[in-house]
BASERO-92434 format. One line per 5 residues: their letters; for each residue x, y negated, z negated of N, C-alpha, C, O. Coordinates in nm, 3 decimals. Example, Ala and Ser with C-alpha at 12.3 -4.5 7.8 and 13.67 -1.06 7.14 Angstrom:
<recs>
AS) 1.319/0.569/-0.780/1.230/0.450/-0.780/1.320/0.330/-0.780/1.424/0.332/-0.846 ~ 1.285/0.225/-0.708/1.367/0.106/-0.714/1.290/-0.003/-0.787/1.341/-0.114/-0.804 $
</recs>
This chain:
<recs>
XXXXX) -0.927/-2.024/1.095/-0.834/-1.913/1.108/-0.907/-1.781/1.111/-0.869/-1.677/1.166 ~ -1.003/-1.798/1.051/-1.117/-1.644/1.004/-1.178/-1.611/1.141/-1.299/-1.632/1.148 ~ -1.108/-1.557/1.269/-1.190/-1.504/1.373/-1.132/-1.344/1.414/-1.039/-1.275/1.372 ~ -1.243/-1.323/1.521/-1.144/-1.201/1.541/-1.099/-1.198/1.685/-1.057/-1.106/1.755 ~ -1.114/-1.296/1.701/-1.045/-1.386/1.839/-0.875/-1.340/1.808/-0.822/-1.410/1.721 $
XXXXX) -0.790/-1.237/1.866/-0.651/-1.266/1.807/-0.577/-1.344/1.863/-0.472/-1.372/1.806 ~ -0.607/-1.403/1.988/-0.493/-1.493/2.029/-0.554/-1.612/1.962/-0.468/-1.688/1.915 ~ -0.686/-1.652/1.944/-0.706/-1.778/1.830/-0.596/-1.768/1.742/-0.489/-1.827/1.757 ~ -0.632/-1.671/1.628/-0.528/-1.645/1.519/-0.398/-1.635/1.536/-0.326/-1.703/1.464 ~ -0.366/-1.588/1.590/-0.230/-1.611/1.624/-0.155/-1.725/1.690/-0.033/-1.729/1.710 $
XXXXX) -0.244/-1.816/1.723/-0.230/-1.953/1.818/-0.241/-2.023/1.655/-0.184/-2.131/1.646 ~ -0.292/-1.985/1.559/-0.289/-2.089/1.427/-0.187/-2.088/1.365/-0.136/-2.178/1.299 ~ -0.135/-1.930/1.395/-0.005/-1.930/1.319/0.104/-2.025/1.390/0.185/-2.100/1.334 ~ 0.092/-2.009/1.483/0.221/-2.078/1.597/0.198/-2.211/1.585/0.299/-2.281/1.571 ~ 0.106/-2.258/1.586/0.011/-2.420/1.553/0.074/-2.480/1.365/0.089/-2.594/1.322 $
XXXXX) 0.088/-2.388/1.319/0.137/-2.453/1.202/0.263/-2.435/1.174/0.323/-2.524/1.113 ~ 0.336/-2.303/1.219/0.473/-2.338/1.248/0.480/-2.457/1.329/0.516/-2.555/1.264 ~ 0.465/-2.471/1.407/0.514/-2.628/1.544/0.524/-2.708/1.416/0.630/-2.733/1.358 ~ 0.355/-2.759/1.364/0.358/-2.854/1.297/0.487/-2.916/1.157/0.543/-3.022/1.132 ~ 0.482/-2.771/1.096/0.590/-2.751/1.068/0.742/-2.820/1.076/0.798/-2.893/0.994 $
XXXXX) 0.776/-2.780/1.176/0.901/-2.777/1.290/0.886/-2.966/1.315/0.981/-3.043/1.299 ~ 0.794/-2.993/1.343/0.777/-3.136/1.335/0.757/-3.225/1.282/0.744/-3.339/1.327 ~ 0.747/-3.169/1.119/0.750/-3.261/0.987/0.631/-3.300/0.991/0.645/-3.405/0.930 ~ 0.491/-3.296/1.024/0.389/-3.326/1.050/0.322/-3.243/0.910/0.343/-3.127/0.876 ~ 0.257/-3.321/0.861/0.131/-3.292/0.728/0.043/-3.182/0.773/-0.044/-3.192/0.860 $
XXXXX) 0.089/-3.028/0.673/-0.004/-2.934/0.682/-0.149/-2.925/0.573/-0.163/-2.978/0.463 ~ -0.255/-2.828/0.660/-0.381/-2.862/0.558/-0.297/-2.698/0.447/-0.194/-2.632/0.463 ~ -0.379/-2.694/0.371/-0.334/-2.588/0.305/-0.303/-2.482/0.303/-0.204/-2.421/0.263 ~ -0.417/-2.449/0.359/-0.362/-2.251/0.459/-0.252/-2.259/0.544/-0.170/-2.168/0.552 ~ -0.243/-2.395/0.629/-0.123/-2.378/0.698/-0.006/-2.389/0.613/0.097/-2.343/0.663 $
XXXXX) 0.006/-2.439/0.494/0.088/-2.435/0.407/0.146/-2.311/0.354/0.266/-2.294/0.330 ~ 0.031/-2.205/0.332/0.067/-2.102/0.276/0.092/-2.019/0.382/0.147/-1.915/0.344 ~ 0.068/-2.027/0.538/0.170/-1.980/0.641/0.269/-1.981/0.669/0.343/-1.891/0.707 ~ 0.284/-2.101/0.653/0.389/-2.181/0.664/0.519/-2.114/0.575/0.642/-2.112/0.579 ~ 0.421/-2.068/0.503/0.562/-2.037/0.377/0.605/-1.890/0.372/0.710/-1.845/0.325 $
XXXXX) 0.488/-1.812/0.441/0.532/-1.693/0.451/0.616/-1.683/0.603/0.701/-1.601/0.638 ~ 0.568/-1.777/0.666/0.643/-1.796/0.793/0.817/-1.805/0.748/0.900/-1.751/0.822 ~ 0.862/-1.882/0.614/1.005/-1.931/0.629/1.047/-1.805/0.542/1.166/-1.804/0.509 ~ 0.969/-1.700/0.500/1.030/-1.602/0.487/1.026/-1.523/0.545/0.997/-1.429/0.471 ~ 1.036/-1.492/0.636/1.024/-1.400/0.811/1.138/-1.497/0.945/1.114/-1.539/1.058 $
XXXXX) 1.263/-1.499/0.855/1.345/-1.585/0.989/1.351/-1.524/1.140/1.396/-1.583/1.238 ~ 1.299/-1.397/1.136/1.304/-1.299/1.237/1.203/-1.311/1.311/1.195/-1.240/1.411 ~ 1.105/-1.402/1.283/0.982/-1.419/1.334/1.008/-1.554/1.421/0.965/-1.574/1.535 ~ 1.095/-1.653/1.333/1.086/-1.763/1.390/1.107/-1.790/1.541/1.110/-1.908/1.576 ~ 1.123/-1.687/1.637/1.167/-1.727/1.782/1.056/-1.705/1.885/1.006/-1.758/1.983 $
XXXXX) 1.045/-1.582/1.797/0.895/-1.534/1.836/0.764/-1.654/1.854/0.733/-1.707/1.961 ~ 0.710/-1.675/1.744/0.646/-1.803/1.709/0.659/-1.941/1.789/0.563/-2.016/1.805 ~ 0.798/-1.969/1.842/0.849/-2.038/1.921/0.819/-2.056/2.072/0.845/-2.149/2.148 ~ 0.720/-1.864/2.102/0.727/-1.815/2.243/0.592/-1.817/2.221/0.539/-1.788/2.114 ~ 0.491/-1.876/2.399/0.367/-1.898/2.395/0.345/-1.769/2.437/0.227/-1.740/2.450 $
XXXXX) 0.445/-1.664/2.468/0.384/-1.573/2.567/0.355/-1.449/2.447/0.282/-1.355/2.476 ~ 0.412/-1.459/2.327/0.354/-1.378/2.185/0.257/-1.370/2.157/0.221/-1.276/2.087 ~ 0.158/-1.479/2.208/0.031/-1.472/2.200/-0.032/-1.367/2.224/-0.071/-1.288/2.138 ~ -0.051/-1.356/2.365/-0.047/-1.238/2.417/-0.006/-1.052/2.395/-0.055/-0.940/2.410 ~ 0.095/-1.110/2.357/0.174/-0.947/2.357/0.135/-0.828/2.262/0.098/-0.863/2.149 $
XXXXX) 0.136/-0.732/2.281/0.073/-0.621/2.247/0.213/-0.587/2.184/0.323/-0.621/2.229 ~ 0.183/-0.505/2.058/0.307/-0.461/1.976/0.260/-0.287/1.946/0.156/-0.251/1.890 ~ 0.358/-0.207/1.994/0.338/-0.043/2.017/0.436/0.031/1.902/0.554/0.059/1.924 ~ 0.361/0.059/1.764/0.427/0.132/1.717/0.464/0.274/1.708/0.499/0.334/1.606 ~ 0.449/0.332/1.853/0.483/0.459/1.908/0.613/0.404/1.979/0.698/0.489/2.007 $
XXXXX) 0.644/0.243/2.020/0.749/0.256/2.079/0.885/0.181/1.966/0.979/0.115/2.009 ~ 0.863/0.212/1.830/0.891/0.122/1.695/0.864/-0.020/1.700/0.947/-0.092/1.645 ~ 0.767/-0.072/1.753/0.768/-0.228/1.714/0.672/-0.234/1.609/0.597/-0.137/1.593 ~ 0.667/-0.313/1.552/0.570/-0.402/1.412/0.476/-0.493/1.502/0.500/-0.505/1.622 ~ 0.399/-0.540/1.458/0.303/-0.634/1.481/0.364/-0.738/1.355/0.392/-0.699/1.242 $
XXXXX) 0.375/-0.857/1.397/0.440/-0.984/1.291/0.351/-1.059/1.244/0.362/-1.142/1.153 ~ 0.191/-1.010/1.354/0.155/-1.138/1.288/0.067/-1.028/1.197/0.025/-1.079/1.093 ~ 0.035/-0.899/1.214/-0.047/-0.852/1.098/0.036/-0.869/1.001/-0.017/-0.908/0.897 ~ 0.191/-0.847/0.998/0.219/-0.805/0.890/0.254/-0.984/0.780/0.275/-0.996/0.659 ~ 0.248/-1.086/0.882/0.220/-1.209/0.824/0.079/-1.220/0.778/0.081/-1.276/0.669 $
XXXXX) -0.034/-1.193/0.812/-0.190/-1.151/0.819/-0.165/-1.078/0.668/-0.200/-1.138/0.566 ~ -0.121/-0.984/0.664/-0.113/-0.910/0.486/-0.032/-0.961/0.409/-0.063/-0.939/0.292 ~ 0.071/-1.029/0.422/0.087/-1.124/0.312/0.009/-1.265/0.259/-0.007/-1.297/0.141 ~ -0.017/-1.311/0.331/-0.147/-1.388/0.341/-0.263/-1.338/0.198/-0.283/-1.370/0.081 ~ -0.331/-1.214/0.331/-0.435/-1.161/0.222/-0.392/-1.090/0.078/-0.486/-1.078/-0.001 $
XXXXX) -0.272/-1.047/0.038/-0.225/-1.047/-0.054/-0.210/-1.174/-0.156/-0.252/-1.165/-0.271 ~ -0.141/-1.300/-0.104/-0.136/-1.358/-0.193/-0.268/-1.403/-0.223/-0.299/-1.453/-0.331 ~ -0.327/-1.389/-0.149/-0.493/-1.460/-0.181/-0.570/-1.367/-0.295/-0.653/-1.403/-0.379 ~ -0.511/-1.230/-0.266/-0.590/-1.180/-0.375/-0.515/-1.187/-0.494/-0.575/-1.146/-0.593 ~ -0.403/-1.226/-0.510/-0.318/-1.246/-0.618/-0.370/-1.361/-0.715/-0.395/-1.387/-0.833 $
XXXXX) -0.370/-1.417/-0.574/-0.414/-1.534/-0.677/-0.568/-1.599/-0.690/-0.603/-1.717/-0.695 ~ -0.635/-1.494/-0.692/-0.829/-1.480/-0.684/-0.811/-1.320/-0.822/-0.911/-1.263/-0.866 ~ -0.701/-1.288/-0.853/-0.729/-1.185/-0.923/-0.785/-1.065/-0.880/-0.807/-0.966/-0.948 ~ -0.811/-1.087/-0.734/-0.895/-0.971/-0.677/-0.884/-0.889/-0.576/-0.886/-0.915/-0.456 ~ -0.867/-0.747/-0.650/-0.994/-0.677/-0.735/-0.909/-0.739/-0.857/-0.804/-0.802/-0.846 $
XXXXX) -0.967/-0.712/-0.957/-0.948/-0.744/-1.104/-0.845/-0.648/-1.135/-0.868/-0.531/-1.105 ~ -0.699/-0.688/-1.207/-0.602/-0.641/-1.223/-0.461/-0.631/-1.111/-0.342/-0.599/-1.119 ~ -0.543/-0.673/-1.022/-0.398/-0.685/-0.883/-0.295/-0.779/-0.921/-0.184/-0.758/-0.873 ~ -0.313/-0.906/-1.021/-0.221/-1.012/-1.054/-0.169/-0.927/-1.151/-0.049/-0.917/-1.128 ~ -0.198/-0.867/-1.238/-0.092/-0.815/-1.349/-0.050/-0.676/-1.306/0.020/-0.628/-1.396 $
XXXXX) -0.063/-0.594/-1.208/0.046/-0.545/-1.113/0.086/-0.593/-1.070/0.200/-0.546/-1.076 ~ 0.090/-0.719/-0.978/0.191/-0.777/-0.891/0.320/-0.837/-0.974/0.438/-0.841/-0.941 ~ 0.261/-0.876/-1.082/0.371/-0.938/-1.203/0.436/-0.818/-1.226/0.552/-0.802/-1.189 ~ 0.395/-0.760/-1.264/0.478/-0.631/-1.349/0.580/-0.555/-1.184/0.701/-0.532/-1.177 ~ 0.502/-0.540/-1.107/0.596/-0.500/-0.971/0.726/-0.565/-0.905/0.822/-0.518/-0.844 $
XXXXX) 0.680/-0.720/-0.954/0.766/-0.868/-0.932/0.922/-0.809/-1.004/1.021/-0.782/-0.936 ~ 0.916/-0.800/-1.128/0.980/-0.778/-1.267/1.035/-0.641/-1.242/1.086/-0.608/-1.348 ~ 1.052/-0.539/-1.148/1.089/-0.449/-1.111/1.168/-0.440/-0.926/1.225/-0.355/-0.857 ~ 1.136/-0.546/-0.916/1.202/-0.579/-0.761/1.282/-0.729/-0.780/1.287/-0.809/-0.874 ~ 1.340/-0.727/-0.654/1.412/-0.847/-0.638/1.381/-1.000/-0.629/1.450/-1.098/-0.655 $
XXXXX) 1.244/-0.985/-0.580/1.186/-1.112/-0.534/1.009/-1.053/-0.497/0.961/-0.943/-0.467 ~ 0.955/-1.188/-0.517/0.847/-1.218/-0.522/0.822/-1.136/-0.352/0.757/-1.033/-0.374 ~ 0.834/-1.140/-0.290/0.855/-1.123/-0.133/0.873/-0.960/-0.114/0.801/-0.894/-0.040 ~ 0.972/-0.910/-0.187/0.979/-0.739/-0.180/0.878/-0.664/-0.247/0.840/-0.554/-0.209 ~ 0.813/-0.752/-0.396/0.697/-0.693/-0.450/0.572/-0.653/-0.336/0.517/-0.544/-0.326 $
XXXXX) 0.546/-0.782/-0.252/0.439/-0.787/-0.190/0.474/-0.663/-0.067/0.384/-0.586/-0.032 ~ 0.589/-0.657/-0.018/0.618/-0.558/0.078/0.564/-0.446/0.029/0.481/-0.390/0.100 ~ 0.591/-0.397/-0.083/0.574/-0.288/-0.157/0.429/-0.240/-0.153/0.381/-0.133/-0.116 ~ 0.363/-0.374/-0.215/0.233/-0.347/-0.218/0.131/-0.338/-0.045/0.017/-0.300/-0.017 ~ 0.245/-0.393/0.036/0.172/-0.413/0.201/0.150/-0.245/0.223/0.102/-0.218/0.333 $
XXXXX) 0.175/-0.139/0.142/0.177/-0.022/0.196/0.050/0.050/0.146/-0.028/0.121/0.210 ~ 0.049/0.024/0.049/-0.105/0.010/-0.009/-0.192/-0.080/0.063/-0.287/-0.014/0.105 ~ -0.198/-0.175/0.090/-0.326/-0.240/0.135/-0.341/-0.177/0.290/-0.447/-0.190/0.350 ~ -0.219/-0.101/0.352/-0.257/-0.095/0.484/-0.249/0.036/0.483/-0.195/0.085/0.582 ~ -0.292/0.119/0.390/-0.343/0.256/0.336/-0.515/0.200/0.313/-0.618/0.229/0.374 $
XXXXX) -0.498/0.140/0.235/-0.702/0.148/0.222/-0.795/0.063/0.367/-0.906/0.076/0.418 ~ -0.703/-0.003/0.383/-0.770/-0.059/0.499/-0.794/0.073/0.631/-0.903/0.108/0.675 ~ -0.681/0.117/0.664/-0.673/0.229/0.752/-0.795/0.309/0.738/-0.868/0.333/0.834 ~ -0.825/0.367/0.572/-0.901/0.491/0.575/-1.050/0.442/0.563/-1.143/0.523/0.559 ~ -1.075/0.259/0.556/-1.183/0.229/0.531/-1.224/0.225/0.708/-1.319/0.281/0.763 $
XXXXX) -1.114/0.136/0.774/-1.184/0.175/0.968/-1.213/0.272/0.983/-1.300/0.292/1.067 ~ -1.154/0.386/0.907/-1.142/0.546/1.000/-1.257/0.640/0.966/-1.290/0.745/1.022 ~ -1.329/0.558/0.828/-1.469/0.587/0.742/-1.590/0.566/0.766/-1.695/0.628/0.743 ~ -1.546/0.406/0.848/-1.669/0.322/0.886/-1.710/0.283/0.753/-1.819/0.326/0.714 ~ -1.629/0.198/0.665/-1.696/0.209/0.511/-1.623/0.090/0.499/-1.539/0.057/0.582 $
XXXXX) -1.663/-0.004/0.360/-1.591/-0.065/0.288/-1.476/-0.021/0.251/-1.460/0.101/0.255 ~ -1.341/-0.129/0.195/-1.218/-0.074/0.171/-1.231/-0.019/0.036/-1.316/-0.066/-0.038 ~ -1.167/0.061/0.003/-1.194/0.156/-0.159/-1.099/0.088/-0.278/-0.979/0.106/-0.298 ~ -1.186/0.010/-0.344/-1.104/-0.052/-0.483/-1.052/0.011/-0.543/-0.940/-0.016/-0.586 ~ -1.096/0.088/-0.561/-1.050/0.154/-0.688/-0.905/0.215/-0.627/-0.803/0.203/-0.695 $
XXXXX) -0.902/0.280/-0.496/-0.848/0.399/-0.452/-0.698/0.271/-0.446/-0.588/0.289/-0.499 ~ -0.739/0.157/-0.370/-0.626/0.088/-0.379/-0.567/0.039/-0.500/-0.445/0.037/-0.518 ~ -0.665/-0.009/-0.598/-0.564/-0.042/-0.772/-0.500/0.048/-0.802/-0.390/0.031/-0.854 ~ -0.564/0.206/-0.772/-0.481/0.319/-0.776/-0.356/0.323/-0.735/-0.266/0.323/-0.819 ~ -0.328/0.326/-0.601/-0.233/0.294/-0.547/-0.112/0.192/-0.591/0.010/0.207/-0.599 $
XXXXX) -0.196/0.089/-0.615/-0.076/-0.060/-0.645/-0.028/0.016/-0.806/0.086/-0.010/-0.844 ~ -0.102/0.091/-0.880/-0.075/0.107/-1.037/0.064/0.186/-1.015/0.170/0.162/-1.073 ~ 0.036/0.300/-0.902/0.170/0.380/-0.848/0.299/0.322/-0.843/0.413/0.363/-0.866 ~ 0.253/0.223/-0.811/0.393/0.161/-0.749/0.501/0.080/-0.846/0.615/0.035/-0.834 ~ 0.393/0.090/-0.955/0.442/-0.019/-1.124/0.514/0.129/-1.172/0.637/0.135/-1.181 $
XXX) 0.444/0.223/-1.196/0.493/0.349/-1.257/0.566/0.424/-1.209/0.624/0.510/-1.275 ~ 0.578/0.411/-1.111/0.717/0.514/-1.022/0.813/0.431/-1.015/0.910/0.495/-1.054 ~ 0.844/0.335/-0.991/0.936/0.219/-0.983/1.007/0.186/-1.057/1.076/0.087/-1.036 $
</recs>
């Protein structure tokens, strides 16, 4: 899944939905796609279409990109559950416990991760730990 090939990646996502869809035995990552996949029903038609592969998503003309924003839940739960950076699991708990669902926490926090990522391309730098625990701590305390 780790390329920067995007129609690869995005052909994995669609590859484990199918599998999915066909009751067929996922390996594990496709599992945990899989699952962020059945919370995105809005996605599901999409995913369905080979020609998504392809398609370019313009947020000057309001569209989202589905599969980044499937791509950051992903890397979210991974760091959730790697602890890392150190302290992201006991914000995400405490953020959990202040929202509706496990699913709106992570939304919350998708604004932060695609804040440090942004200013780390735009730096030419590593993404900034600190600047992002910062961030996620915001979101426990204003909330």
């Amino acid at each position: 899944m780790f390329s920067n090939d995007r129609a690869e990646m995005r052909k994995f996502f669609r590859d484990a939905w199918t599998l999915k869809r066909q009751g067929q035995a996922l390996e594990p990552l496709q599992q945990m796609i899989v699952s962020v996949i059945d919370q995105h029903p809005e996605y599901h038609e999409l995913l369905q279409n080979r020609a998504s592969l392809d398609k370019d998503f313009d947020p000057a003309r309001g569209e989202s990109n589905p599969y980044l924003h499937m791509s950051m839940h992903i890397a979210l739960i991974e760091q959730i559950s790697t602890n890392r950076p150190e302290g992201i699991r006991k914000i995400y708990q405490q953020l959990v416990s202040l929202k509706d669902s496990n699913h709106d926490a992570e939304h919350s926090m998708m604004e932060c991760l695609a804040q440090v990522i942004w200013q780390a391309q735009r730096d030419n730098a590593a993404p900034d730990e600190a600047a992002y625990l910062a961030c996620l701590k915001n979101l426990v305390n204003t909330d």
